[in-house]
N, C-alpha and C positions, 0 to 999 in steps of 0.2 A: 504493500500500500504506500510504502517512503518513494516509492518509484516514481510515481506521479508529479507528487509537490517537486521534487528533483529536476523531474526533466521540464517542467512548466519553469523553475528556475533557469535552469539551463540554458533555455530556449528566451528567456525574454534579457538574461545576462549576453549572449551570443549579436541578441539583435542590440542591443544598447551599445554593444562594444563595436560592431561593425558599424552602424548609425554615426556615433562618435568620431570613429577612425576615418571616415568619407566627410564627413562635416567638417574635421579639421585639414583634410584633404583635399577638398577644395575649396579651401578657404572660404568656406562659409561666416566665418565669424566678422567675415571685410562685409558682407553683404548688410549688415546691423548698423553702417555705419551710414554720413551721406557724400564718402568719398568717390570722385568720379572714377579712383584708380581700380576700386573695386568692377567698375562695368568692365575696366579691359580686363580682368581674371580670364575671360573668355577668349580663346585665341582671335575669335571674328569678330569682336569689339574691337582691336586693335587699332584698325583705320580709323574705326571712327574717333577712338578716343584721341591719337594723333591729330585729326583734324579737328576738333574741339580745340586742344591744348595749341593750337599755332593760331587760333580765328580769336578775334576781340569777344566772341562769344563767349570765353572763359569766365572771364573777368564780371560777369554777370549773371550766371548762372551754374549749377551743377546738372550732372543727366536726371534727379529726381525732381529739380524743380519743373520739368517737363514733359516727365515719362512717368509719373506717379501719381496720383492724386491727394487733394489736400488733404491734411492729418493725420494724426499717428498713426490710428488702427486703420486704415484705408491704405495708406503708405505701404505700412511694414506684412498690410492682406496679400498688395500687388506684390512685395518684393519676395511673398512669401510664394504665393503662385506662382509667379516666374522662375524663381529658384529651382522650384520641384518640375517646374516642365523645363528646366534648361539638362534639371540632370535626365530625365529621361531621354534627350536628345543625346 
């Protein structure tokens, strides 16, 4: 009957630890943040973020003042969304 509660441990220690290990893997904990350096984590961000960082565009905006909607819990909904369909790609 120990068998059970064991492997039900097991199994949710297993997932918590591979969870963990890809979240700090790919630097998910940049995505918390509202630096623009975090959009180029992505290899395919790159251009863009380059082109951001050389246009007068910098100097007045970041990519969430544009690409997110206004406040917190709506913000960090979208970036949470986005996150989990970038890792499925």
């Amino acid at each position: 009957m120990r068998f059970i509660p064991l492997s039900i441990a097991l199994a949710i220690g297993l997932l918590l630890g591979i969870s963990g290990y890809t979240f700090v893997y790919a630097k998910g904990y940049s995505y918390l943040t509202n630096r623009p350096e975090a959009c180029a984590n992505c290899h395919v961000m790159n251009d863009h973020f380059r082109a951001w960082a050389k246009s007068s565009h910098h100097a007045v905006a970041v990519c969430n003042d544009c690409h997110t909607p206004p406040g917190v819990v709506p913000k960090y909904a979208t970036k949470a969304l986005n996150g989990f369909n970038h890792s499925l790609a």
